[in-house]
C-alpha positions as CSV (number, residue, x, y, z in Angstrom):
1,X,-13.1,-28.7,11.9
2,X,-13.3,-24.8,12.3
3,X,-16.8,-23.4,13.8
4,X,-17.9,-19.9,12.2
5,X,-16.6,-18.0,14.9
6,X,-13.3,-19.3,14.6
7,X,-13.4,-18.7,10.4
8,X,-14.2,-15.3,10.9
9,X,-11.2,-14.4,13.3
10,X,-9.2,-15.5,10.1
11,X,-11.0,-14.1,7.6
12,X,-11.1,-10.9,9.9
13,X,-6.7,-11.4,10.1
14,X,-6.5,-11.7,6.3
15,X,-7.4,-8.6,5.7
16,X,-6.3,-6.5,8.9
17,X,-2.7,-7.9,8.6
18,X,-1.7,-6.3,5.0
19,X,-3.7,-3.1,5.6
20,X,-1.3,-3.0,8.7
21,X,1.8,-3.7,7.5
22,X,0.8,-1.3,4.2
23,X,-0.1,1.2,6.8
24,X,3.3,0.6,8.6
25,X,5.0,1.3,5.2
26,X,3.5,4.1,4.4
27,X,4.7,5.6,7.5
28,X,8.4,4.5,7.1
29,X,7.7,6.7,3.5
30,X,6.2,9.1,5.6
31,X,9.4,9.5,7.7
32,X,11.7,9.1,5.0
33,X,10.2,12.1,3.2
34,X,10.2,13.9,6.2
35,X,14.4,13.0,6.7
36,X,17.2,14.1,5.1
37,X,17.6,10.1,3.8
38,X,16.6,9.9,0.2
39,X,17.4,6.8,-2.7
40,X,20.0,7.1,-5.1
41,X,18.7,5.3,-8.0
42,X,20.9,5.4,-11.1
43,X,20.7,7.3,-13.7
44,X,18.2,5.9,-16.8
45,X,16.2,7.4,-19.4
46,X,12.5,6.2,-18.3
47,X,12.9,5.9,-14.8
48,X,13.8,10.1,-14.9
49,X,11.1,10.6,-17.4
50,X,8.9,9.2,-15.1
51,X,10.0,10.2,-11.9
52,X,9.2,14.0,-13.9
53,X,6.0,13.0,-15.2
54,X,3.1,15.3,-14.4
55,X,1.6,12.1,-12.4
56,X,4.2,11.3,-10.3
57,X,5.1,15.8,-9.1
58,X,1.3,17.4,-9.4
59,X,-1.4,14.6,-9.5
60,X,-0.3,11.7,-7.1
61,X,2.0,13.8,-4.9
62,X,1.7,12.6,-1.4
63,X,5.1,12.9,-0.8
64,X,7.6,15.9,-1.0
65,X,10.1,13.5,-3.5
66,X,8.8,12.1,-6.5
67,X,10.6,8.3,-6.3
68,X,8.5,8.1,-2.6
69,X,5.6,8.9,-4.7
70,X,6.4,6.0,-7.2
71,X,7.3,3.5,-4.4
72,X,3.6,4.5,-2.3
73,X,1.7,3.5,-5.7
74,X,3.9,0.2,-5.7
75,X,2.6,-0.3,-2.6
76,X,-0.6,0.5,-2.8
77,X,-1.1,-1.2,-6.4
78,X,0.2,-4.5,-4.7
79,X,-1.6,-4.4,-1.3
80,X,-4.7,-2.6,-2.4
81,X,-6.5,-5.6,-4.5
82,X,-5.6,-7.9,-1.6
83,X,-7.2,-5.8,1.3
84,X,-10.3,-5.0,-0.7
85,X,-11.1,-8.8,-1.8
86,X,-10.4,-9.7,1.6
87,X,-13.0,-7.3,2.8
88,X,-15.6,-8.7,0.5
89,X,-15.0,-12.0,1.8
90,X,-15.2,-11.2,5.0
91,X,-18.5,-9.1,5.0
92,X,-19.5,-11.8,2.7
93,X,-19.1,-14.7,5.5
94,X,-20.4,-12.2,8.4
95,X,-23.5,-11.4,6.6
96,X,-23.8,-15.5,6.3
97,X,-23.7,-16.2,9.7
């Protein structure tokens, strides 16, 4: 069986790991907007109105193009919940031992 030290290295990696690889993906966005490179998605009806929407080109506007600034809320919707209820855990188990 696991002893406490050993429980909270992984508990410590659950949470590190998709904060990195969100951090890592970020940065690719980072670069992307920063390149010429740039998607082509196709043409639809919501997916313009929303790549227009005042959200997506004056409130959440990390990014110099709009579908980046879609794709980094993706991302952070996804990895956010993950990283923070990892956290808890983990300062939960630390603060046990």
């Amino acid at each position: 069986m696991l002893n406490e030290q050993e429980s909270t290295d992984i508990k410590l990696r659950h949470w590190i790991l998709p904060l990195g690889i969100l951090l890592a993906l970020l940065s690719v966005l980072l670069i992307a907007d920063h390149s010429a490179w740039t998607f082509q998605f196709k043409e639809a009806a919501f997916f313009e109105s929303l790549l227009n929407s005042k959200f997506f080109t004056e409130w959440f506007a990390p990014y110099n193009k709009s579908e980046l600034n879609i794709l980094a809320l993706f991302l952070s919707v996804i990895f956010l919940p993950e990283i923070i209820i990892n956290v808890v855990q983990y300062i939960k188990l630390r603060r046990k031992s």
